[in-house]
C-alpha positions in Angstrom: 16.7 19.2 -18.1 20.3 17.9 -18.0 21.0 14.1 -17.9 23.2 15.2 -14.5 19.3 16.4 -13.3 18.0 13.1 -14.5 20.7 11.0 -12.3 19.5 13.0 -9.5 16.0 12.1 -10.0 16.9 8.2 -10.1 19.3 8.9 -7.3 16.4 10.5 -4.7 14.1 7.6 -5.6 16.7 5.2 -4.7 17.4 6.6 -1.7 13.8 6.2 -1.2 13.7 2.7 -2.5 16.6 2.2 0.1 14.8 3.1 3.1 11.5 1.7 2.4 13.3 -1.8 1.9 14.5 -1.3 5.8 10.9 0.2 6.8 9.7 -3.6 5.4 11.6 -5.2 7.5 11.1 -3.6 10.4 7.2 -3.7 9.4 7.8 -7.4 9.1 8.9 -7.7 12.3 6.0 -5.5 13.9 3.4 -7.0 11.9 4.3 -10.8 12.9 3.7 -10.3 16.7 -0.2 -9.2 15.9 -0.8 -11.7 13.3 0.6 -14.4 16.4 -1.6 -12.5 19.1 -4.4 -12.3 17.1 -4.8 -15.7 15.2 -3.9 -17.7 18.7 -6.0 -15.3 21.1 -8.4 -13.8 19.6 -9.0 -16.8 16.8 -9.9 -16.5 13.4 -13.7 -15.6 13.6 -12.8 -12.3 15.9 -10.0 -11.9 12.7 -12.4 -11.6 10.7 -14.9 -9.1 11.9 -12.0 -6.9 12.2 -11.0 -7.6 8.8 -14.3 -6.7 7.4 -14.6 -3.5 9.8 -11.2 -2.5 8.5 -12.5 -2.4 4.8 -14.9 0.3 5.3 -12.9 2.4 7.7 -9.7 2.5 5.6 -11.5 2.8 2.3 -13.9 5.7 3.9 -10.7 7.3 4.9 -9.0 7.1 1.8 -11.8 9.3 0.3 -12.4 11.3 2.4 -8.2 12.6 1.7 -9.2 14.0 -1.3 -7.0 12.6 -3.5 -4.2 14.1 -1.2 -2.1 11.3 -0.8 -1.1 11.9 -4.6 -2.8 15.5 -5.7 -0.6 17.4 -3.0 2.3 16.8 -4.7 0.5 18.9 -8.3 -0.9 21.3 -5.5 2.5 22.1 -3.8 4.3 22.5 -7.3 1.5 24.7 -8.7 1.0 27.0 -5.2 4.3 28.6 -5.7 3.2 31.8 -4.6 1.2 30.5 -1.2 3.2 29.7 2.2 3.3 25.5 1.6 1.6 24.6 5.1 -1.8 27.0 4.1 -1.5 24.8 1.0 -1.0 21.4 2.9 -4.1 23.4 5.6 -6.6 23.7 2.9 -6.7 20.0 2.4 -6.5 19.0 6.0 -9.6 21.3 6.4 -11.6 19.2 4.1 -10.4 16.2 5.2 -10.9 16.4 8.4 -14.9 17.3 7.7 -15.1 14.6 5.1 -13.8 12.8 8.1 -16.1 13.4 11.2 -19.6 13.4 8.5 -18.5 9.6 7.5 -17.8 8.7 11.1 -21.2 10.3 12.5 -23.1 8.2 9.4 -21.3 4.8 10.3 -22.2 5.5 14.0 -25.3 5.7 13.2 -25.6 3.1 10.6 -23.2 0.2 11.1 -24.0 -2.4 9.4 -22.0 -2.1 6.3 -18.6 -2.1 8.8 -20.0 -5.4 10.5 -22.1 -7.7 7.7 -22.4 -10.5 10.3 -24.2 -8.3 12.9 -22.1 -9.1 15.4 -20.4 -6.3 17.3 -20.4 -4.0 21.1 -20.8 -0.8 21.4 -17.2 -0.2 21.9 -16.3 -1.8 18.3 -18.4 1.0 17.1 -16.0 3.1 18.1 -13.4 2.4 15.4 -15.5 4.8 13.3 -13.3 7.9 14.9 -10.8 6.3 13.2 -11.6 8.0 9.8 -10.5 11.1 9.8 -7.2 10.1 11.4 -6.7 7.8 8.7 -7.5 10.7 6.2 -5.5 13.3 7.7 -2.1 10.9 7.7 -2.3 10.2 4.0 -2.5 14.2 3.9 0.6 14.7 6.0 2.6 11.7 5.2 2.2 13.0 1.1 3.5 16.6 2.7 6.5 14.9 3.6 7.0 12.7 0.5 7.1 15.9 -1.0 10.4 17.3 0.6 11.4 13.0 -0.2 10.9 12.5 3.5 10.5 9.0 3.5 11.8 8.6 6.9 8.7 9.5 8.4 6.6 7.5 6.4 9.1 4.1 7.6 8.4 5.4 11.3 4.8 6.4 11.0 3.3 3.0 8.7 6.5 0.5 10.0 7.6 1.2 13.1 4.9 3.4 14.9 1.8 1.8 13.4 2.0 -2.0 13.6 4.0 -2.2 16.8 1.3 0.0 18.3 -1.3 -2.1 17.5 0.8 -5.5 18.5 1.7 -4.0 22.0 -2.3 -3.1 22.6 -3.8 -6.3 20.9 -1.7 -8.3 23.0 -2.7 -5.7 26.4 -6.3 -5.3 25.6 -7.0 -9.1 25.6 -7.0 -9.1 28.9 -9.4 -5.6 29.5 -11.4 -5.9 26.6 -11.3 -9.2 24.9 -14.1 -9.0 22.6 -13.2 -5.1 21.9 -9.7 -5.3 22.1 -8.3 -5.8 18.1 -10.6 -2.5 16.7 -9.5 -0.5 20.1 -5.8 -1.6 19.2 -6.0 -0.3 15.2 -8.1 3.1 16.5 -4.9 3.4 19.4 -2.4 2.8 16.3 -4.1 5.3 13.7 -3.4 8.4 15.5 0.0 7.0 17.0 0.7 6.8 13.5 -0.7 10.5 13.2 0.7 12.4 15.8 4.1 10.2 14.4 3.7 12.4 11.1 2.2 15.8 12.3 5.4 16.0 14.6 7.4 15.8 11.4 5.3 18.2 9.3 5.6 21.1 11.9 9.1 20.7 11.8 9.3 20.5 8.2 6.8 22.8 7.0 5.8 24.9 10.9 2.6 26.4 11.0 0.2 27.7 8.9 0.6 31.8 8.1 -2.1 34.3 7.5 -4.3 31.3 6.9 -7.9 30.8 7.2 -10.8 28.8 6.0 -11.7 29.4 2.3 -15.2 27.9 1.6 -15.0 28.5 -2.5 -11.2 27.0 -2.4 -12.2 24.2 -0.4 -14.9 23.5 -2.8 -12.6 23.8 -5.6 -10.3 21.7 -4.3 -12.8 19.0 -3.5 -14.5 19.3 -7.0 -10.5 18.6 -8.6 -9.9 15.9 -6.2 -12.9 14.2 -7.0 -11.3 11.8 -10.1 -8.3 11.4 -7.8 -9.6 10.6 -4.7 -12.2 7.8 -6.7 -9.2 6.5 -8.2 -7.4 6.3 -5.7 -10.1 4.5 -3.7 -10.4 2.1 -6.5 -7.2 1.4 -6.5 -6.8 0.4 -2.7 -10.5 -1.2 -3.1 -9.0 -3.6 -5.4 -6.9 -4.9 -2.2 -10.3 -4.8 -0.3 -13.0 -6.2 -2.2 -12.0 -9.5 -2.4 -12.7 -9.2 1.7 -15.8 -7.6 1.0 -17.5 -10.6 -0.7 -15.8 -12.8 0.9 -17.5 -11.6 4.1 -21.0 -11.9 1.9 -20.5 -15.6 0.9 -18.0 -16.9 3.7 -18.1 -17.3 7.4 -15.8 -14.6 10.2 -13.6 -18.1 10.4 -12.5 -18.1 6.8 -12.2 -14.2 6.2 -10.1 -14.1 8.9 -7.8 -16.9 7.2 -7.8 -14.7 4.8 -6.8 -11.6 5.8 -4.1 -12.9 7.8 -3.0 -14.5 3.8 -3.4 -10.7 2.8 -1.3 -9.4 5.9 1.7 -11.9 4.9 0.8 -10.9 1.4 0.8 -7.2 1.7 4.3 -6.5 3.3 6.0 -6.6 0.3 3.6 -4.4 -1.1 4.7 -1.7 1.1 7.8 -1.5 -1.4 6.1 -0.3 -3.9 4.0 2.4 -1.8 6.5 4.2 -0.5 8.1 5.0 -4.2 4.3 6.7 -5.2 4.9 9.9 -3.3 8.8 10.3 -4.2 7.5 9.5 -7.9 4.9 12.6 -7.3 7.3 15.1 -7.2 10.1 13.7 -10.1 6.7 13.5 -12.6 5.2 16.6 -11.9 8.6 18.9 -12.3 9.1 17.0 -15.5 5.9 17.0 -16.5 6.2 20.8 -16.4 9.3 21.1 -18.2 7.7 18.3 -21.0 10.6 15.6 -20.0 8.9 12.5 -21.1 11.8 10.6 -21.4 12.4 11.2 -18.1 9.3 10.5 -16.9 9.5 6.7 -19.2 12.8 6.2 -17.5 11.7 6.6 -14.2 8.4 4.5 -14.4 10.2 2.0 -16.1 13.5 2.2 -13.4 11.3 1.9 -10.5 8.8 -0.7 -11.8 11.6 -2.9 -12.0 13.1 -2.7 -8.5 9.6 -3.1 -7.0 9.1 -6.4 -9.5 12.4 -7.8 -8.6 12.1 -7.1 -4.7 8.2 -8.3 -4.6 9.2 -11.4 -6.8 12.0 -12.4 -4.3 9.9 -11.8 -1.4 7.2 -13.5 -2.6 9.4 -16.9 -3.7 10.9 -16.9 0.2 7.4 -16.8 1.4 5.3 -18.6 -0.7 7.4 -21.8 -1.2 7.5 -22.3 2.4 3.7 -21.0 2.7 2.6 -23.6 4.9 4.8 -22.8 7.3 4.7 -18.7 7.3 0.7 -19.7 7.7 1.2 -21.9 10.6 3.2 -19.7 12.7 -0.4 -17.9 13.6 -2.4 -21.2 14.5 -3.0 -24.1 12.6 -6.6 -23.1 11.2 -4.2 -20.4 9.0 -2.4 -23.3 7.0 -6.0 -23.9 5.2 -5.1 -20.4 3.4 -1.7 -21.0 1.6 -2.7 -21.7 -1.8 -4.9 -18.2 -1.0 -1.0 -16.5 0.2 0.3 -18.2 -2.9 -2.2 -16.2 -5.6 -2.0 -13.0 -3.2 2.1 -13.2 -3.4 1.3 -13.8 -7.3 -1.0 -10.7 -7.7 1.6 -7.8 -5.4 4.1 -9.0 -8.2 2.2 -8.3 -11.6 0.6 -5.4 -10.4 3.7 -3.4 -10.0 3.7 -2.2 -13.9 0.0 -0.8 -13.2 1.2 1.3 -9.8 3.8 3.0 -11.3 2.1 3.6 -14.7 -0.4 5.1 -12.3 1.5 7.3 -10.6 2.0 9.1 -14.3 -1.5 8.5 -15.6 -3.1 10.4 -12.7 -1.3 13.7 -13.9 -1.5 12.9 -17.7 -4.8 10.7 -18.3 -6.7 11.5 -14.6 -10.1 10.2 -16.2 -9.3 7.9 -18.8 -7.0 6.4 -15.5 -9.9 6.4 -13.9 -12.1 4.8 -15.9 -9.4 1.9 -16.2 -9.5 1.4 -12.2 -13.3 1.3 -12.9 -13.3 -1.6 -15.4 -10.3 -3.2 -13.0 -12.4 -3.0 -10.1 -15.2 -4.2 -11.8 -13.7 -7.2 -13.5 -12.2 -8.1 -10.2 -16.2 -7.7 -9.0 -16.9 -10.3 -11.7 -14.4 -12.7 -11.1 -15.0 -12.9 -7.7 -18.5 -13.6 -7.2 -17.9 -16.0 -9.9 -15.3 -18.3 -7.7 -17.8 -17.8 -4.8 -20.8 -19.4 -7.3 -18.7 -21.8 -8.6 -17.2 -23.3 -5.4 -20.8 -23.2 -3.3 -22.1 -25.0 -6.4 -19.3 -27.6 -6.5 -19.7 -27.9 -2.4 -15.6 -27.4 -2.4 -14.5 -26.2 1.4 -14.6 -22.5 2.7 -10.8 -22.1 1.6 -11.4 -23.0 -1.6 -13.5 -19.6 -1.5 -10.2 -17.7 -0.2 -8.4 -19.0 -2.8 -10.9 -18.2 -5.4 -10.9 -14.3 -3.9 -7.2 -14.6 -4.4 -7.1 -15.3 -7.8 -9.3 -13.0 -9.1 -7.5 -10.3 -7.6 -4.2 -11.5 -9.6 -6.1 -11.8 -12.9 -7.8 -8.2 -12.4 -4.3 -6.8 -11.5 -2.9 -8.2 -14.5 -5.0 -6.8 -16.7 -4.7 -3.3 -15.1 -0.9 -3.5 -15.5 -1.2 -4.3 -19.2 -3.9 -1.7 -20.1 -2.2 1.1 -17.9 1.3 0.4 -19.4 -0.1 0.6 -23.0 -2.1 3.6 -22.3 1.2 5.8 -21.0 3.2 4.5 -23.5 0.8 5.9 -26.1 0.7 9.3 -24.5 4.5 9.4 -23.7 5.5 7.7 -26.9 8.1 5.7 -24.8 7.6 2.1 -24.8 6.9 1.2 -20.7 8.0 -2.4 -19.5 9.7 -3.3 -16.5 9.7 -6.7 -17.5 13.7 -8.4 -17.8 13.9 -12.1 -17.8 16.8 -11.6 -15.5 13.6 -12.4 -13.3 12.8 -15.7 -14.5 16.7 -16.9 -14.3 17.1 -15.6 -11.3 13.8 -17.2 -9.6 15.1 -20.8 -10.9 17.3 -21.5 -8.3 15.4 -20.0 -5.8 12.7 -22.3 -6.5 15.0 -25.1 -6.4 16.5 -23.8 -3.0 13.2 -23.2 -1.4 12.3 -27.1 -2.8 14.9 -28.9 -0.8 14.0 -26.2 2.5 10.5 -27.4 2.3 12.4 -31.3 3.3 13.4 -29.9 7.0 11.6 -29.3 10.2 9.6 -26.9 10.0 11.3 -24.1 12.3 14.7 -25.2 9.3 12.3 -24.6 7.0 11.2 -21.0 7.9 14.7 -20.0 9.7 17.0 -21.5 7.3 14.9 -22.1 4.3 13.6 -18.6 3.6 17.4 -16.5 3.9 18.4 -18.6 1.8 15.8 -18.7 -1.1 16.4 -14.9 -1.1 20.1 -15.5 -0.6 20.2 -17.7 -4.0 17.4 -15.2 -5.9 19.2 -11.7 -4.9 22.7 -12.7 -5.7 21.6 -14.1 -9.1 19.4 -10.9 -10.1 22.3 -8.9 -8.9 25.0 -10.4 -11.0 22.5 -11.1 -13.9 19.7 -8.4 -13.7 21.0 -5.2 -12.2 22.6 -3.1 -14.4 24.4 -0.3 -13.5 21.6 2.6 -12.8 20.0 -0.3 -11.0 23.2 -0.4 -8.7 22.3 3.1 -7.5 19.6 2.0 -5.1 22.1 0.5 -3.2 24.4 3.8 -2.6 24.6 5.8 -0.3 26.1 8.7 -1.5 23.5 10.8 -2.7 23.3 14.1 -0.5 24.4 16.2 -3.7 21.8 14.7 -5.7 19.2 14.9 -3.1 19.8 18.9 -2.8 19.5 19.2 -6.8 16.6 16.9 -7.5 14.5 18.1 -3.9 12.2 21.1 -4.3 13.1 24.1 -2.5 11.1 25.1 0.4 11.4 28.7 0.8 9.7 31.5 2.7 6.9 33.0 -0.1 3.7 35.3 0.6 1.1 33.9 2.3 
């Protein structure tokens, strides 16, 4: 592996990197309008039932992809002699039973996707979501794997959220008590028929193929410790919703969830790096590059922490504000936004370690997401105890979730970081204190915005906290292989580091 092959690498997840920034902020501005419609329409109760429908669904869905989202990548690498859309079949196959026999057992039993028992008939409809939730991790990962992250910006930031903003907001009016589960179900396959257009024209249609009951079996039995990790991994970003529907009423897990919503867009940036990573490990894992493979965990940790820290100074110092732009029941949830911004940022180090793990340590990885998802368990119910006991107000509860989740993620990060250095012999860190100058005088900025109006505040206040922290990380922090995610010229590296997709026997 030449160090030109290694550039290339870095290059192709910049270019990644790049447009997954602009798929934030067009998810941003997608993801705003329902947040509005929903907190002022439907109010924070209905928020909430969706919210703890949503958990299930998404995590059901998750499974039931096998792994996929991540395992494709090994799959496609390793199939060399199989046409790659019977490859990419296979797994939809499964999927897509996994899919309907977890839709047909939540129609039948409900409960778990509506703990308060109140729902319609017509909510229980957003069990059909399921398998198209499974089978767009599936295609979306078959993309990743050519470095299409185009489709992956139009399918989860363009297609997605302003699908389910445009319905929300037309629904209210049809189906009012329906409406926000009929709008997600409407935006799942919009966000599915988004990729599937995209994976035809990549990949076109399956050859020669047909169903292979012992290969499907096989694959599910491999998938297994991926898919559960996996699962873990997004149930970490779920639980805390989970228990907090247990212990809390709708009203106060729907403040938090829109928290989690405001929270969770700059955790897009690091998602969209997994499946590029995917692709740069596995070759080098083949040809035993480790340092590559430390170099690129460690590259990419770095621009996800300093991105995620910037974002979440600009909306976390003004977090009353961001909070009160949905109604002003939300502003009761800010100190829950502020340990939620807190947790996206020190959880990077475990998501990219992951991304190696999962091809190098699958079960010890797994056991680690375990113990994480465990601990955050722990913690959580704990806060819930300890705040009923102290007869401290439902957001103190929100809050509580919050910070659990940060201090389980923290851990994670540390454990999974030591663990792959160990096995790579590379010491993994993503941490510069580049960070901590350059999120000084953002705090200071952000300080003096919270002293204006409120709409100054938000529309002045938060440009310029990440005004003031990306012009100091840039001149302080960004070396010069950190400059690269912000060039364009990387068509040549693109065709060295992308793998080929040629015609082979099917």
């Amino acid at each position: 592996m030449t160090a030109e092959h290694d550039q290339g690498d870095i290059q192709a997840l910049a270019k990644g990197g790049r447009q997954n920034f602009v798929g934030f902020l067009v998810r941003l501005a997608g993801m705003l309008p329902f947040l509005f419609i929903a907190g002022r329409l439907y109010g924070a109760a209905a928020l909430g039932r969706y919210a703890s429908a949503l958990v299930v669904v998404e995590i059901v869905g998750l499974i039931c992809s096998m792994g996929e989202k991540r395992g494709l990548a090994q799959r496609l690498t390793e199939g060399s002699d199989t046409h790659p859309a019977n490859v990419v079949f296979d797994g939809m196959l499964v999927a897509t039973l996994a899919g309907l026999v977890a839709a047909a057992f939540f129609w039948l039993v409900p409960a778990p996707l509506f703990p308060s028992g109140e729902y319609t008939q017509l909510d229980r409809l957003i069990v059909l979501a399921i398998p198209g939730y499974a089978l767009t991790e599936i295609v979306l990962a078959a993309q990743a794997y050519r470095f299409d992250i185009a489709t992956t910006v139009r399918a989860r930031s363009i297609v997605l959220p302003w699908t389910l903003s445009i319905l929300a907001g037309v629904l209210y009016f049809v189906l009012p008590k329906s409406g926000l589960l009929l709008a997600y179900l409407g935006s799942i396959y919009a966000g599915l028929a988004t990729g599937l257009w995209a994976f035809l024209k990549t990949y076109g249609l399956p050859k020669l193929w047909r169903p292979r009951p012992r290969e499907m079996a096989r694959l599910t039995a491999r998938a297994l410790p991926l898919a559960t990790a996996d699962a873990i991994e997004w149930g970490t970003r779920r639980l805390d919703i989970f228990i907090l529907g247990l212990f809390a009423a709708p009203s106060a897990v729907g403040v938090y969830y829109v928290a989690q919503q405001v929270a969770s867009l700059p955790q897009k940036l690091k998602t969209s790096f997994e499946p590029i990573l995917g692709p740069v490990i596995t070759r080098n894992l083949k040809e035993k590059n480790y340092d590559a493979i430390a170099k690129q965990v460690c590259q990419v940790g770095f621009w996800i922490t300093a991105a995620q820290a910037g974002i979440g100074l600009a909306l976390g110092i003004p977090g009353e504000g961001v909070m009160g732009l949905v109604g002003p029941h939300f502003v009761g949830g800010t100190g829950a936004l502020a340990f939620l911004l807190a947790a996206e940022v020190v959880a990077a180090t475990a998501v990219v370690s992951e991304a190696a793990l999962i091809y190098v340590a699958r079960l010890k990885n797994l056991v680690i997401s375990l113990g994480t998802i465990g601990l955050q368990a722990l913690l959580t119910v704990g806060a819930m105890l300890a705040i009923e006991n102290l007869n401290l107000p439902e957001n103190y509860k929100a809050a509580g979730a919050a910070a659990a989740l940060m201090l389980s993620l923290a851990t994670a990060s540390l454990v999974k970081s030591i663990l792959l250095s160990r096995i790579l012999k590379k010491r993994i860190n993503n941490w510069r204190w580049a960070l901590v100058i350059a999120g000084a005088p953002a705090i200071i900025v952000g300080w003096l915005a919270t002293k204006l109006p409120e709409w100054a505040e938000l529309g002045v206040g938060v440009p310029a906290i990440l005004l003031a922290y990306g012009w100091v990380i840039w001149r302080y922090g960004f070396g010069p292989e950190d400059r690269v995610l912000f060039r364009r010229n990387l068509e040549q590296a693109e065709d060295a580091a992308a793998p080929p997709l040629t015609e082979v026997r099917p």
